[in-house]
N, C-alpha and C positions, 0 to 999 in steps of 0.2 A: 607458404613459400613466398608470396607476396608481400607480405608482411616484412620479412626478411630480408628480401631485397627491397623494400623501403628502406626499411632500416641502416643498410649498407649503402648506401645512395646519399640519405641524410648526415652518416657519417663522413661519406666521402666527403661531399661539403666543406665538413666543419673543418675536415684538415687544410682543404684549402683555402679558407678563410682563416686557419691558422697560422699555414705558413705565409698567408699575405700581410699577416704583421713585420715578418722578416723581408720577404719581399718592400716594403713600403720604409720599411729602415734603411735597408741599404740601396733604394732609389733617394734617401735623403743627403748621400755621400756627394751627388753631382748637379741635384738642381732643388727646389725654393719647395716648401710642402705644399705652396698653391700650385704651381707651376705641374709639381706629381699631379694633383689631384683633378686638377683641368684637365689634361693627356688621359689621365686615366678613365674617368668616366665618360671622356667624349669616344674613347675605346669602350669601354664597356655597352654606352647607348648603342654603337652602332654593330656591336654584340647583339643586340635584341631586334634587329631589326630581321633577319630571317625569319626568326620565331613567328615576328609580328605575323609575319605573310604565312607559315605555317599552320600556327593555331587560330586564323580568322579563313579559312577556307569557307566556311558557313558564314556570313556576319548576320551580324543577327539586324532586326528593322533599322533602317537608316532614319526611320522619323522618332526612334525614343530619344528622346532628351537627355537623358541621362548617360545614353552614348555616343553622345553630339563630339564631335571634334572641341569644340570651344569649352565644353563641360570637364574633359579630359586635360587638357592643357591648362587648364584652372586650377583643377587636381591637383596636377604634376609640375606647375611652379610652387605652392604652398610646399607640398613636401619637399621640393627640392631645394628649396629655402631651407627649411630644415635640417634636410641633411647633409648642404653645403657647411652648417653651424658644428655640427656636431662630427662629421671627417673632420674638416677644418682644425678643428678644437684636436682630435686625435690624431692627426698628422703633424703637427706643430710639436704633441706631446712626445711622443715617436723620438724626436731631437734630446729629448732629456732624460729621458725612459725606457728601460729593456720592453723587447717586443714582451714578452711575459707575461711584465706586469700591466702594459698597457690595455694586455687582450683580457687578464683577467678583471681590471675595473672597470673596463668599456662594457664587459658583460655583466655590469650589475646593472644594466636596463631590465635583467629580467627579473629581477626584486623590483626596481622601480617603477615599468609597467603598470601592476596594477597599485603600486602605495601615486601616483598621479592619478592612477584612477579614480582615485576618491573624491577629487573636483569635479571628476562627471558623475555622479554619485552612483558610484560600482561598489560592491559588498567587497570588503578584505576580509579573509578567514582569518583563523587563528595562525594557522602553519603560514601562512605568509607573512606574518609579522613577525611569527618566531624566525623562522627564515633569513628576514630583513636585520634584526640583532644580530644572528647567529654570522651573517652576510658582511654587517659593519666590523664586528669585533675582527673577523678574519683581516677583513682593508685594513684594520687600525693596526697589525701586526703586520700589512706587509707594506706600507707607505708610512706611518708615523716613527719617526725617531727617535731617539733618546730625548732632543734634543723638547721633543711635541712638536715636531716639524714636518712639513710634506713639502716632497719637493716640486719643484714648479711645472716637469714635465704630469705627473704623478695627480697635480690638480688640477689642470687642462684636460688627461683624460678622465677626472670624477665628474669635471662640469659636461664635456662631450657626452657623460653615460648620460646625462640626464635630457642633453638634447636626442639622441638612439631611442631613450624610450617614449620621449614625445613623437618622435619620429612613427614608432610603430602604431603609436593610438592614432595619427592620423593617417597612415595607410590601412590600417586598420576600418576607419571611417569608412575611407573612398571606394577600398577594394569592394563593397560590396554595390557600390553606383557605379562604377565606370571599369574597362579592360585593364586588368593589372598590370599584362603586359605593357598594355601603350602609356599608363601610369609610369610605370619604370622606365619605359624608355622617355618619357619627360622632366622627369625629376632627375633621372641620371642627366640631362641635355643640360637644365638648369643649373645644375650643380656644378658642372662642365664650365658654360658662360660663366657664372658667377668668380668660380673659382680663374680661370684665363683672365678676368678682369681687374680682378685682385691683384694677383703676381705680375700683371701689365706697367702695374703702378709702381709695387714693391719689391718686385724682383726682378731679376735676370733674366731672361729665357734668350737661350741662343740653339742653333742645330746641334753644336758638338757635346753638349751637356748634355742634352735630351738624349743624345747614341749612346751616353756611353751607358745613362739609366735606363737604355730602351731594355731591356730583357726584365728588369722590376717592374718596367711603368705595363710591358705586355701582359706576365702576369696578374697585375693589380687590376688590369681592366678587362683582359679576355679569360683569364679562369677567373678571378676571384669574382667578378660580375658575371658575362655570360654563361660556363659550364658553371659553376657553382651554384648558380641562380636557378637555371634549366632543372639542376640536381636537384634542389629545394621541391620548386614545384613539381616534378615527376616524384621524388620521393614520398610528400605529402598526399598524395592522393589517397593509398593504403597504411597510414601512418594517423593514429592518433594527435590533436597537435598537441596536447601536454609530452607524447613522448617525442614529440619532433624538436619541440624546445626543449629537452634535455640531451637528447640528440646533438643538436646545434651547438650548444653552450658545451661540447667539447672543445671546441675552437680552443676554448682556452689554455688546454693541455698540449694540444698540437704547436701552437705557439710558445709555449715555453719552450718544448721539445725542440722546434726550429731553431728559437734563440740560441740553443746551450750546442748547437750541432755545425750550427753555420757560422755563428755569428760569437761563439764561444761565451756567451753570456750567464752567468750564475745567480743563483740565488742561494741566500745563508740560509740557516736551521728557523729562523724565526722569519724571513719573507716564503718560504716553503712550509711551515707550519700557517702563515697565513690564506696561500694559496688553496689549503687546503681546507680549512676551515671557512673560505668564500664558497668552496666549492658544494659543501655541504650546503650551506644557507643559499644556495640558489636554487641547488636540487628543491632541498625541504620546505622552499616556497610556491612549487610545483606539485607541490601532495595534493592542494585540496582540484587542484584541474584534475591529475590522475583519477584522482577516485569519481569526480563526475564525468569523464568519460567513461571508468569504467560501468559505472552506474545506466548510460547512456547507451554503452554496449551491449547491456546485460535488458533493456528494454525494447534493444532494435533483435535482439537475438530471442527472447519471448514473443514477440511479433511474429518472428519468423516460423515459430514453431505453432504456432497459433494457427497460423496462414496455411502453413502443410500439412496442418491434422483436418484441418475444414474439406483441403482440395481433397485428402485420403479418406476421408466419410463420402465426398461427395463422387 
């Protein structure tokens, strides 16, 4: 039952990180994609800040290094360098782009993941590569043209996927040295600065632009960051993460769905033969995780069983 209610939790998420493609669309009608994305994560950081005080009721030694304040904020401006490049890049895209298609190429970080893994020299299976074709051919039928053309919103977010899955090898890194949360609520802060600083120079920002996007920029910052976020990690604790990243990478069905519902957005016979054929090659490049968790499972469950005949002898 547990399990299940992961699972439903994890889903939850991904809708809301689906419909915050639509959300982030129709925040682009009244102010700058910097301008969104500055408001929005410095909403989101301060989303995390309850938790902070929440899940550190215990803190752990204030003399390990590794959980130094200064260690963390190290952290949490690299990744939020990061992931100011790669919103950024997907916010801008957003302007040129159905929410759709943007959530479906943003989400080929999870092909790309581990094919950058191979500079750290990480094993690629088979099914991940196969995946990785089976993944592009889909992109090339829902962004190429007749014409052998992509359009400008459409390569903005190809270049964004690939800063997303830089993004995750380096929280990936850190998550295991320093508090995630306080991770996140640093690289959301940075990304925050970074992004106000931008839009200071280049855009606009006035009060009555920001009211009329305040119901997107809420959304974009307190579900699609804080409950969304919250959701991940509460979901993942009972959750395998190969099935959490399939999970997740629903988003990108939920945001079609938002597109065509709110925002009346379509896609033809051959970018919906696309989508679907990405969707395949993303799954299928999560085969070789599946089976070594289940492999994983099937040896903490022989353990277990090992463990209970010894106590039941003894």
């Amino acid at each position: 039952m547990s399990v299940l209610k992961s699972n439903l939790l994890l889903l939850l998420a991904a809708a809301i990180w689906g419909f915050a493609f639509v959300a982030q669309r129709v925040g682009m009608e009244y102010v700058g994609p910097f301008t969104f994305n500055g408001v929005r994560f410095a909403l989101g950081s301060l989303s995390l800040v309850p938790l902070m005080f929440f899940f550190n009721k215990n803190p752990q030694d204030k003399g390990n290094k590794e959980q130094s304040l200064k260690h963390v904020m190290g952290a949490g401006l690299l990744a939020g360098a990061v992931l100011f490049m790669g919103a950024s890049l997907q916010q801008i895209g957003l302007v040129y782009t159905t929410a759709g298609k943007a959530a479906f190429i943003t989400c080929l970080y999870i092909v790309l993941v581990p094919l950058v893994g191979i500079f750290l020299k990480q094993y690629v299976s088979m099914s991940t590569w196969l995946g990785s074709v089976i993944a592009v051919a889909g992109l090339y039928l829902l962004c190429v043209k007749d014409s052998f053309s992509i359009s400008y919103g459409e390569f903005l977010e190809l270049v964004g996927a690939l800063f997303w899955a830089v993004h995750i090898l380096v929280i990936d890194h850190f998550s295991r040295k320093v508090d995630v949360l306080k991770l996140s609520f640093f690289q959301f802060v940075t990304c925050s600065v970074m992004s106000l600083i931008t839009a200071f120079f280049i855009e606009t920002i006035s009060i009555n632009t920001l009211s009329q996007a305040l119901m997107p920029i809420l959304y974009g910052g307190i579900c699609s960051v804080g409950i969304a976020y919250t959701l991940q990690v509460v979901g993942q604790k009972n959750a395998q993460p190969s099935h959490a990243a399939i999970i997740l990478s629903m988003e990108t069905v939920f945001a079609t769905i938002g597109g065509w519902m709110i925002l009346n957005e379509t896609l033809g016979r051959r970018e919906l033969l696309g989508c679907i054929i990405m969707l395949v090659g993303m799954l299928l490049s999560q085969l070789q995780n599946i089976r070594q968790s289940k492999e994983k499972q099937n040896e903490l469950d022989l353990a277990y069983s090992c463990q209970k005949s010894q106590q039941e002898l003894q």
